[in-house]
C-alpha positions as CSV (number, residue, x, y, z in Angstrom):
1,X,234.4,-55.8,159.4
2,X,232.7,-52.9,161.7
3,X,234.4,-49.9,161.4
4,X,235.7,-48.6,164.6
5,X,234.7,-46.0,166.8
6,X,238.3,-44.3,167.3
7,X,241.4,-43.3,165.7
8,X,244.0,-41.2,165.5
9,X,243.6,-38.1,163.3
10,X,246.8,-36.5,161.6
11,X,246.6,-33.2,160.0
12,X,243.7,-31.5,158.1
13,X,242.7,-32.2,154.1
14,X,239.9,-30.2,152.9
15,X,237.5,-27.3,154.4
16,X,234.5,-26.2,152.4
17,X,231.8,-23.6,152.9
18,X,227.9,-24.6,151.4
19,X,226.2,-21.0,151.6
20,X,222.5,-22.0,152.7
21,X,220.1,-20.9,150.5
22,X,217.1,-22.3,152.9
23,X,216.8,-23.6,156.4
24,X,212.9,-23.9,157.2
25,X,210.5,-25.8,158.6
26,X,210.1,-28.0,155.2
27,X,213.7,-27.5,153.9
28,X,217.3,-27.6,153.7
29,X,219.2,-26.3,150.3
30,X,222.9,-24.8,150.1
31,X,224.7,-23.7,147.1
32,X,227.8,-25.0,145.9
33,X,230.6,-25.1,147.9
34,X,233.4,-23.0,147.8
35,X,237.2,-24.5,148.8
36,X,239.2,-23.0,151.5
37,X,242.5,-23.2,150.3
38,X,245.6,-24.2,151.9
39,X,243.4,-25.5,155.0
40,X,245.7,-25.8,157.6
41,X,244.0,-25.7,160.8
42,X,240.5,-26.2,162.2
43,X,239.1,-26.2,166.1
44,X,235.6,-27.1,167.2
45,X,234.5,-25.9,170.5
46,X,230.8,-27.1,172.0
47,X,229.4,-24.7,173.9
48,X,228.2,-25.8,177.3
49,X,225.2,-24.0,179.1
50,X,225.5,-25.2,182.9
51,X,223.4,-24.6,185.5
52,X,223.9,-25.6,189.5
53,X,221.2,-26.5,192.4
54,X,223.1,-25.6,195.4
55,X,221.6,-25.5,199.0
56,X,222.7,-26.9,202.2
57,X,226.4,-25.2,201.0
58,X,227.0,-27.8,198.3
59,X,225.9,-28.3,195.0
60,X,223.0,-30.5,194.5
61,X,222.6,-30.8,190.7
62,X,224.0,-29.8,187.9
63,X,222.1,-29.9,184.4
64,X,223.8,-28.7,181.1
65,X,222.8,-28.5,177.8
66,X,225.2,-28.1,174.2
67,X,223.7,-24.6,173.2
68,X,226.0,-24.5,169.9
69,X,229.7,-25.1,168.4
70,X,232.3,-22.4,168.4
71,X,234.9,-22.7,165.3
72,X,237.9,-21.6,164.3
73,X,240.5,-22.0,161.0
74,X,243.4,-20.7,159.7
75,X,244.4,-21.4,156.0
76,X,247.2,-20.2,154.1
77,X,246.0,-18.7,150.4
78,X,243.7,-15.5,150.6
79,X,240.9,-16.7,148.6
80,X,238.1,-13.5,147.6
81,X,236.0,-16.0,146.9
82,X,236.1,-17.0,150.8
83,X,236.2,-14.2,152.1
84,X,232.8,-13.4,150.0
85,X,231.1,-16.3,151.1
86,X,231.9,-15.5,154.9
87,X,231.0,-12.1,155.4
88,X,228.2,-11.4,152.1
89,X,230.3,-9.2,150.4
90,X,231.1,-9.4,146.5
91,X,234.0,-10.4,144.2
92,X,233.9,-8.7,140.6
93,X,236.6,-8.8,138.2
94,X,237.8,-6.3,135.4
95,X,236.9,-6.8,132.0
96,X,240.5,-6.8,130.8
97,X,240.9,-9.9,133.4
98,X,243.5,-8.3,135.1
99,X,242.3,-7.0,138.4
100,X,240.0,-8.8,141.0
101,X,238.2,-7.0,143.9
102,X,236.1,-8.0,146.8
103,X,234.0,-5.7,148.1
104,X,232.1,-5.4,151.4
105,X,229.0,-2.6,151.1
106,X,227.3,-1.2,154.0
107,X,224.4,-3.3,152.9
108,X,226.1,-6.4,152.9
109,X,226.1,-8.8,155.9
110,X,227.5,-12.7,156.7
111,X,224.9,-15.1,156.1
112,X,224.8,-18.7,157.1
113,X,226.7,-21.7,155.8
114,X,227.3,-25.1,156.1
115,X,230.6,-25.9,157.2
116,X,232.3,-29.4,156.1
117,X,235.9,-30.7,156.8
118,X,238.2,-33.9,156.0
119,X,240.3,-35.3,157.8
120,X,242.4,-38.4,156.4
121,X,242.4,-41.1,158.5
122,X,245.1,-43.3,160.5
123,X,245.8,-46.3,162.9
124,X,242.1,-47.9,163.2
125,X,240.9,-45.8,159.9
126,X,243.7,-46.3,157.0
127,X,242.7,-45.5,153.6
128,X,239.6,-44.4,155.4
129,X,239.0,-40.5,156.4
130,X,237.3,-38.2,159.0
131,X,234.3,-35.8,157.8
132,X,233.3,-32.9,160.4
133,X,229.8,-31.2,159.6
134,X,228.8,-28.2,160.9
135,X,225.1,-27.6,159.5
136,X,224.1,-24.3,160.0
137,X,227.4,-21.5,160.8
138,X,228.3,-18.0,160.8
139,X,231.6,-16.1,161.1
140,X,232.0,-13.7,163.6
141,X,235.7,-12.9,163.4
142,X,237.6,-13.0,159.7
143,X,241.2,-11.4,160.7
144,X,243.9,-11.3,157.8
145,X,247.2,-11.8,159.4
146,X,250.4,-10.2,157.4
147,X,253.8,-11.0,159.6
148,X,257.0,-9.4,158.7
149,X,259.4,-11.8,156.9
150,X,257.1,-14.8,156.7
151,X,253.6,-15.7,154.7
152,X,250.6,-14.4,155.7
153,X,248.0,-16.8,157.2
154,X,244.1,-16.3,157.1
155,X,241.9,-16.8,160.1
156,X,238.0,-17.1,160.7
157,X,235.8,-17.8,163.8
158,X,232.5,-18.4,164.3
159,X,229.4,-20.0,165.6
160,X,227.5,-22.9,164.4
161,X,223.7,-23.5,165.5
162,X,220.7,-26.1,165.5
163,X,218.8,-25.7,161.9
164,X,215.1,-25.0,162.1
165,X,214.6,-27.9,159.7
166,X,214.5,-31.6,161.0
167,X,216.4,-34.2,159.7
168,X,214.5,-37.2,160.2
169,X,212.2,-35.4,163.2
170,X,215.6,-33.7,164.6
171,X,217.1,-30.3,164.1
172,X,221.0,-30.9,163.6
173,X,224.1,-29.3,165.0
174,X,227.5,-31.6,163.9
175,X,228.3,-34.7,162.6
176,X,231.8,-36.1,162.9
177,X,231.3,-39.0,160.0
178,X,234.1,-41.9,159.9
179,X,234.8,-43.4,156.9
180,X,236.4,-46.8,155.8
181,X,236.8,-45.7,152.7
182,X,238.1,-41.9,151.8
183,X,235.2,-39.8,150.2
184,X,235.5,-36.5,148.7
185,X,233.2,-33.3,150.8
186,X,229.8,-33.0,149.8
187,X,226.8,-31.0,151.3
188,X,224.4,-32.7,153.8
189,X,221.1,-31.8,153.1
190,X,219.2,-34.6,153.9
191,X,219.0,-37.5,157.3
C-alpha cells in the first residue's frame, strides 16, 4: 500500500543538531548529533522573496522565489551541550566531576548545522512518523527564559539555507520525509 501524502501531526518527538564539518562543492559531512532535550515545540517559516510588475495601475505579474527557512524551538532542559553546538562556544568540566561550564569566548562564533526533527505520526501515518530536515542552519537568536514560579523553557531561532554541495545535481534546503514505519533521526548527507 502507497503511503499517503497527508496526515495529521500530533505533538513533537525528537530534535537533533548535526554540526557540519563540510559543505563544498564535492562534499557534505556533519558530526554527530547532539539531542535537544525535552523538545517541545518547533516552527518552520519559508521565506518568500516576491517581486510585482505593475503598470497600467494594476499588478501585472508577480514572480517569487523561497530564499531560505526561518526556525524556531523551545525545549524544556538547558542542555550545555546545546547551547555549545548553537553558538561555538565550549563546555569543560572540573576534574573532581562536580562542576560543568559552558563558555562563549570572544573568539567563538555559531557555525552551521544540520537540523533534523520527528514527528510521530497519526490518522493516515499510524505507527509511522514525520522527519523534518533542515540541511544547512544557523541560530540567530538563543534566549534562556526563567519565569517566576514556573520551569524555565529554552528558545532558539534561526535561519536555514541552500548547501553549496548538490545532492544528486541539486543544492538542498528541507525535506519533510513521511514514514510508514517510525525510524529513529539520522544525518542526511547523501541524495
Amino acid at each position: 500500500m502507497t503511503i499517503s501524502r497527508k496526515t495529521a501531526l500530533l505533538g513533537i518527538n525528537d530534535l537533533k543538531i548535526f554540526p557540519i564539518t563540510e559543505d563544498s562543492s564535492t562534499k557534505f559531512t556533519v558530526g554527530a548529533g547532539v539531542d535537544v532535550p525535552g523538545i517541545r515545540q518547533l516552527s518552520v517559516t519559508f521565506d518568500i522573496d516576491e517581486k510585482e510588475l505593475t503598470g497600467d495601475e494594476k499588478t501585472l505579474a508577480v514572480a517569487s522565489k523561497i530564499k531560505a527557512v526561518s526556525f524556531s524551538s523551545e525545549y524544556a532542559e538547558l542542555s550545555l551541550d546545546v547551547l555549545s553546538a548553537l553558538s561555538g562556544g565550549s563546555v569543560t568540566a572540573s576534574t573532581d566531576g562536580k562542576s560543568a561550564t559552558f563558555s562563549l569566548d570572544d573568539g567563538d562564533k555559531p557555525d552551521y548545522f544540520q537540523l533534523q526533527a520527528k514527528i510521530d505520526g497519526t490518522d493516515s501515518i499510524s505507527g509511522g512518523d514525520c522527519h523534518i530536515c533542515i540541511y544547512k542552519a544557523k541560530v540567530t537568536a538563543m534566549p534562556i527564559n526563567g519565569v517566576e514560579g514556573d520551569f524555565a523553557t529554552y528558545t532558539f531561532e534561526g535561519k536555514g539555507v541552500y548547501t553549496e554541495y548538490k545532492f544528486a545535481s541539486k543544492a538542498k534546503l528541507i525535506d519533510v520525509d513521511f514514514n510508514a514505519t517510525a525510524k529513529e533521526l539520522a544525518a542526511k548527507t547523501s541524495a
